[in-house]
N, C-alpha and C positions, 0 to 999 in steps of 0.2 A: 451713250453716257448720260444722257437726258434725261432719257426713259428710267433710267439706275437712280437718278439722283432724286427724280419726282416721288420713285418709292421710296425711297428714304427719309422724304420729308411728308408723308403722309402721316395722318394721327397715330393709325397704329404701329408704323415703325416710329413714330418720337417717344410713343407710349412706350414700346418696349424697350426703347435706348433707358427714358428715365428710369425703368423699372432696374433694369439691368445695372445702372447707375446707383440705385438704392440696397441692392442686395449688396454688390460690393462695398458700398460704405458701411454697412451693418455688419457687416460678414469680417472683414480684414482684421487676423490677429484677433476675432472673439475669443477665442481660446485663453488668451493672456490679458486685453484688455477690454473694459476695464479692471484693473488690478484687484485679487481679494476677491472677497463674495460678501455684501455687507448682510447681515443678521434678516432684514426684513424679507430678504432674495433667498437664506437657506432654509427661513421659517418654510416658505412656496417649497422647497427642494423635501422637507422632514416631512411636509403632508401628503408631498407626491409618492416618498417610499410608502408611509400609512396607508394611500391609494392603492398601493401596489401588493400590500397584505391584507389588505379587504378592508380597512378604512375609508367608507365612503359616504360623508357627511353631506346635506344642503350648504352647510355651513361651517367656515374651519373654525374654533373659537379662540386660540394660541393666535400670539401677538395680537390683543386686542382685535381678534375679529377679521377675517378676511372671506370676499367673495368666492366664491367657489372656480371659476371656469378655467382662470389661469391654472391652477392648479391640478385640474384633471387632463389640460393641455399637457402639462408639466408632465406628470406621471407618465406618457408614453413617450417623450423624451427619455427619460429618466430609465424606463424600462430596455430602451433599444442601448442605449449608451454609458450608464452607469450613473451614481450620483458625481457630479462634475459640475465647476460652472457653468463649463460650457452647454450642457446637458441644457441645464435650465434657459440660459441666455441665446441657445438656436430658436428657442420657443419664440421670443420676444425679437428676434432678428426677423423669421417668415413672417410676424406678423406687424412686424413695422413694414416688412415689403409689400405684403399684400397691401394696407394699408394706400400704400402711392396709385395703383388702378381704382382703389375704391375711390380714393379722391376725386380722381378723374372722372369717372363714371358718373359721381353727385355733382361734378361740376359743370358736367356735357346734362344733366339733367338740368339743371336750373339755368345753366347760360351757353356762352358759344362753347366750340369746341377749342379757340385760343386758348380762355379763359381758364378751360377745363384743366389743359397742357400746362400753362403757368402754375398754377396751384397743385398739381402733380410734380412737377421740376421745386416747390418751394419747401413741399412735402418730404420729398427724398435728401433736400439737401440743408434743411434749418437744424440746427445743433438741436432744439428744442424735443424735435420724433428721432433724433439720432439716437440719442443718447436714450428715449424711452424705448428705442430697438436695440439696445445694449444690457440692459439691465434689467433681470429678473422681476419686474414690478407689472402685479396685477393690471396695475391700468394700459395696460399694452394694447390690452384686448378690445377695448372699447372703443377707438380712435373705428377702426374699421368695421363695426357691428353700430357705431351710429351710424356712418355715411351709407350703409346700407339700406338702413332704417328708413333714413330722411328720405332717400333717393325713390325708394320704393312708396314712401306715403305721396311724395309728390305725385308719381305719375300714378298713383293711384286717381288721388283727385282730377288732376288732368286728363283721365281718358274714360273715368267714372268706369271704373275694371276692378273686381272682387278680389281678383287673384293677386294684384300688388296690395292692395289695403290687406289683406290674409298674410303675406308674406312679409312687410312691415309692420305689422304689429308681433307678428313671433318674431321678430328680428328685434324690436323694440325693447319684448318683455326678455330678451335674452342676455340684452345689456344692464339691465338688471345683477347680471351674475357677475358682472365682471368689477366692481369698483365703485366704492361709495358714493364718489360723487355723481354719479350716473342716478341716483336717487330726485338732483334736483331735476333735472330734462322736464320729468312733470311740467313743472312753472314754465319753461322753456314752450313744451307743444302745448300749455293752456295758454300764455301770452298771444303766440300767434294764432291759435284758434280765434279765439277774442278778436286779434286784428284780423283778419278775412271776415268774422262777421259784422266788425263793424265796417270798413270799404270794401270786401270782395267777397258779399253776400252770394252772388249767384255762383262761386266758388267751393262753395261749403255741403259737400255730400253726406246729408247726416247718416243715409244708410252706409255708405262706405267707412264712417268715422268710425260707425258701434262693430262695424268688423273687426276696424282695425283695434279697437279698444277691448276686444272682446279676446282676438288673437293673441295681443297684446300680457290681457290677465290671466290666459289660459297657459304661458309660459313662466311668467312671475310669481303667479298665487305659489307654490309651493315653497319657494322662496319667502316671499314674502308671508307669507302663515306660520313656517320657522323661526322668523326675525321680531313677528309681531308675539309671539308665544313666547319668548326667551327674553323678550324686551332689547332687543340689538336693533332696531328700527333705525336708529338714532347714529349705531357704531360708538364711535368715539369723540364723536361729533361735540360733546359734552367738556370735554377735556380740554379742546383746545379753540373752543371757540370766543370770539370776543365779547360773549355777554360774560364772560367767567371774571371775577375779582382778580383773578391769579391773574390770568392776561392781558387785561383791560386796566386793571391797578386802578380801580373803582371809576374809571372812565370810559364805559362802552362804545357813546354816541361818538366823541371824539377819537377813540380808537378803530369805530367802524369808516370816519371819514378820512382818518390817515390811511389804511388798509388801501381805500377805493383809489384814493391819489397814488398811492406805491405801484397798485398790483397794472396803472392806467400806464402809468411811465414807463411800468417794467419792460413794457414793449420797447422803448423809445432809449430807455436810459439806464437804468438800474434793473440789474433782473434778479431773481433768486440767489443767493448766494452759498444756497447747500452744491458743496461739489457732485454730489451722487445724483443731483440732479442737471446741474447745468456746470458751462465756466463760470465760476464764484463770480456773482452782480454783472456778469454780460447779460446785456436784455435780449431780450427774446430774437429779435431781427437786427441784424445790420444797419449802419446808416440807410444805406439806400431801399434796402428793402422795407427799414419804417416808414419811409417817405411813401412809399408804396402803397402801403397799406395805410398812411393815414389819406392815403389820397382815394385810395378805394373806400375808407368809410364816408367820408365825403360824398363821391361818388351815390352810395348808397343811403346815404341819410337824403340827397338828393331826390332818389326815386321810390322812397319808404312810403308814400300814402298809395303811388299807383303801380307796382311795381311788388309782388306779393316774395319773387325771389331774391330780390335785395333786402325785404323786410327780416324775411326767415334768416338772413343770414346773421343781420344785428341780432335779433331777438335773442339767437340760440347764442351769441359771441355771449353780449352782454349779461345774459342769465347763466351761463354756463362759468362766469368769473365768480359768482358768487361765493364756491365754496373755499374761496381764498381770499378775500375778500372778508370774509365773514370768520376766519380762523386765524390762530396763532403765524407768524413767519409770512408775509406778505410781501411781494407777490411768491407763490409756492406753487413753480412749473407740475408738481406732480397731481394736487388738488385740483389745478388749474386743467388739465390733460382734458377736460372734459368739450372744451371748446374746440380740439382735435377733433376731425379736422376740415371742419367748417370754416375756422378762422384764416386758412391759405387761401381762401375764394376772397375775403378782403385785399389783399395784396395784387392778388390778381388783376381785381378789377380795379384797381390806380395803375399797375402795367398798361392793362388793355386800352384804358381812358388816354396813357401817354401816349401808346401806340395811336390809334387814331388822330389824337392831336394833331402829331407830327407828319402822320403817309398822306396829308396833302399838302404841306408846308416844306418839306423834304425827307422825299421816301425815301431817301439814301439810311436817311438817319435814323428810323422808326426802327426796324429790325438793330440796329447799331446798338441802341439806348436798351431795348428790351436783352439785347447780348451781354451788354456792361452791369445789368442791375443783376440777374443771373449769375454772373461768370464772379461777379466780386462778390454775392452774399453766397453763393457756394464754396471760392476757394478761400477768403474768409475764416469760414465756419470750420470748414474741414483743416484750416492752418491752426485755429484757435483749438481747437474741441483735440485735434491728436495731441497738443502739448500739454495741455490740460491733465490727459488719461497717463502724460509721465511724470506728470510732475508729483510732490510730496500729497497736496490738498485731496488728491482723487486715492494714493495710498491708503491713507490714514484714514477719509470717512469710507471706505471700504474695508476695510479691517482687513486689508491683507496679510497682516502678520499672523491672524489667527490662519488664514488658509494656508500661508506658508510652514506653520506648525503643524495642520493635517497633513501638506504634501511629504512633508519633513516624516512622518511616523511612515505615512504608506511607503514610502520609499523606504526605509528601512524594514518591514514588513515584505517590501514586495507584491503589494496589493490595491488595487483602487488608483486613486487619481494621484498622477504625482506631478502636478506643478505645471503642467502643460499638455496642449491635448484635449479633443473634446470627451473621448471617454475616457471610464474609468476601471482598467482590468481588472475580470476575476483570477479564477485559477489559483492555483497553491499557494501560499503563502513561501519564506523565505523561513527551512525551520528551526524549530529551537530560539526562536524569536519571540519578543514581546513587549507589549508598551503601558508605560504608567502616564497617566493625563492629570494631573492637580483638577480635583475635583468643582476650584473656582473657573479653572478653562475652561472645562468640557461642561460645565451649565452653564457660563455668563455667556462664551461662541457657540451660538446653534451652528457658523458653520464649520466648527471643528466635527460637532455631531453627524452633520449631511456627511461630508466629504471623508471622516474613517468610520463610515457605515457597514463597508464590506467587512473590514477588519474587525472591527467591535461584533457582526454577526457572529464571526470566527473564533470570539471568545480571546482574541490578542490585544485588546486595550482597555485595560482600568480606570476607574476615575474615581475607586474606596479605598479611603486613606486605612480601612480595616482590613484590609485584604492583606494575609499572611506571609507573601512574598514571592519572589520570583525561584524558579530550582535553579541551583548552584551551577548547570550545565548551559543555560538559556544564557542569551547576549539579551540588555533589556535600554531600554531608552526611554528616560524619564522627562519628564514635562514639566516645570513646575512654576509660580510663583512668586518672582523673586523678594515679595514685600510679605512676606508672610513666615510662618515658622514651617519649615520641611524636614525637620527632624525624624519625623514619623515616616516618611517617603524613603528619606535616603535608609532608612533602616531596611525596607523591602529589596534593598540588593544583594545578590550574592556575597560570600565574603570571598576574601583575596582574587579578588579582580580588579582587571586596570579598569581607573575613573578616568573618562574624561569630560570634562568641565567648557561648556562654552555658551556664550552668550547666544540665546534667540533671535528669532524678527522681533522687531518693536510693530 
């Protein structure tokens, strides 16, 4: 029984519990929640079908601009299973789970193997990667393409070896594709370069650096030579940043030291208040887990001059806030994604510092304390974040009503996704059927667009108020609305047929 139980508390049986622990919190009910498909998640779904008919861009340039990688993840979802939510949001569940070993793996690279475990366990279970493993948003990709990155430069340097510096910097340049803010890093691995050459000079392999920088630009230059030709360098980064008048309301300096205090707190106090990103103004960590973590920066401002993997860990936190920080809606978990997921190695190391404290003061109590700050920012998280995904707030900025208008058509059709389910069936249609869309639906919700994709192929759903009408034998189902004149719609129905009249989703 000993022998059973030693294995099971070995690294890589806790790794695979947490792991296993992650999938299923990502995974439960993806199908159905979160509720809706919000716009930004079907734009990713409309370029994965373009993907899939031979549209195949560096660069998507609909909705102001997106990276490419999610979106060609996207498209072989999307191919095996139809266009579906869920389609797209399996994407974003494997890759928040992957996500939890890479954690791991960065954090048995830079510190103990406790350390490692902690921040894998804080990984799988903070509302913060939940929710970015729920929901169709680019930045998904990036959380586990830096910790790769990093993991790999480190032991490059440390073993002065070609083949991680080679493999870190294509790793590097590849996060590049994934997400805007993945732009700042730069500032991030120039700061800490900087700091190793100023205290940890005999640390600094300049031949391994020009690999990695080399491997680095050998993945990005195409990218980035599309972005610099097209003038998108930038994104959108222009719109909503806090030099802007419109933002700032002619006070930059003071709006950029409000920003700094918000996005500092958010951890503590006040988080994001977009539902589609978080529980509205839950911060980012539980009580106990912020305690945690301001105890690990502590800890690590402690060991920041002699101490190169405590440095790397602020560096990349604190540089990686910037792009929320420096933009409209402060703190803004999705901008913020960037410090994913480096930032659970903080928390970590205030666990680990407690642990110690206590295994000679009373070891009863050290494994006790480490079980209590776990057990209550996991079930916490997971109490808050499931009511949240039913409540009105998580509805509404998902636009579930327009997807419940797609399932509503396909389902009368007989075709594609109807309302539950991660695919979304082909096959026959239902016939003598057909659908009319109000032309303001079907272009203001891309995902009415994504989701009756099959059927709009099929030539069964309209959205031209010039289209001459439906034949007199056809059952038809109209769409329309209701603040506007549809005079000209209900004209396209057959005559002497029963109407019936009823209210939609909101």
């Amino acid at each position: 029984m000993r022998r059973y139980l030693r294995i099971l508390t070995t690294p890589p049986a806790l790794l695979a519990a947490i792991t296993l622990l992650a999938a299923a919190l990502r995974l439960a009910a993806l199908d159905r929640l979160p509720p809706g498909l919000y716009h930004d998640e079907a734009y990713n779904g409309l370029d994965a079908l373009g993907v899939l008919r031979g549209d195949t861009p560096l660069f998507f340039p609909a909705n102001n601009g997106r990276e490419p990688l999610f979106i060609y993840l996207a498209s072989v979802a999307v191919w095996l299973l139809g266009p579906s939510p869920g389609a797209l949001r399996l994407v974003s569940a494997l890759l928040g789970v992957a996500t939890v070993p890479a954690t791991y793996w960065l954090g048995r690279v830079l510190f103990e193997r406790r350390t490692a475990l902690l921040a894998a366990f804080l990984c799988a279970t903070t509302v913060w990667t939940l929710n970015l493993s729920r929901v169709a948003y680019r930045a998904v990709v990036g959380p586990p393409i830096a910790a790769l990155a990093l993991g790999l430069l480190w032991q490059g340097l440390e073993r002065r070896r070609r083949g991680p510096m080679l493999a870190g910097g294509a790793a590097y340049g590849a996060l590049f594709y994934t997400y805007l803010a993945a732009r700042v890093s730069v500032l991030a691995l120039g700061a800490f370069l900087a700091y190793l050459l100023l205290w940890h000079r005999a640390r600094v392999w300049g031949r391994g650096l020009l690999l990695f920088a080399l491997a680095a630009c050998a993945v990005a230059a195409p990218l980035g030579a599309h972005l610099l030709a097209t003038g998108e360098l930038l994104g959108r980064a222009g719109q909503v940043s806090v030099f802007s008048p419109a933002i700032s309301g002619g006070d930059p300096w003071g709006t950029l030291a409000r920003h700094a205090a918000r996005t500092a707190l958010g951890f503590f106090w006040r988080g994001d208040f977009i539902a589609r990103h978080n529980v509205p103004l839950r911060p980012a960590f539980d009580p106990l887990t912020a305690a945690a973590m301001l105890g690990g920066a502590i800890v690590a401002l402690r060991c920041f001059r002699r101490s190169p993997a405590h440095a790397l860990v602020l560096i990349w936190v604190a540089v990686m806030l910037l792009p929320t920080v420096l933009a409209e809606d402060a703190p803004h978990m999705l901008r913020a994604s960037g410090v994913l997921p480096v930032l659970f190695l903080l928390p970590a190391l205030g666990i680990e510092a407690l642990h110690r404290w206590l295994a000679p003061r009373a070891p009863w109590l050290a494994p006790a304390a480490i079980a209590l700050v776990l057990a209550f920012g996991a079930t916490e998280g997971a109490w808050r974040y499931a009511a949240h995904l039913r409540g009105p707030s998580a509805y509404y900025q998902f636009e579930a009503g327009a997807s419940a208008l797609a399932a509503e058509a396909n389902a009368f059709l007989g075709v594609g996704w109807q309302g539950e389910g991660f695919d979304a069936p082909g096959g026959n249609p239902t016939p003598g059927r057909a659908v009319y869309v109000a032309p303001r639906l079907w272009r203001d919700w891309a995902s009415v667009r994504y989701l009756a994709a099959p059927a709009a192929s099929q030539g069964l759903v309209y959205s031209d108020a010039a289209w001459p009408g439906f034949a007199a034998a056809e059952d038809v189902a109209l769409y329309l609305w209701p603040f506007e004149e549809d005079a000209a719609a209900l004209d396209l129905l057959p005559r002497e047929r029963l109407v019936v009249v009823r209210e939609g989703a909101q």
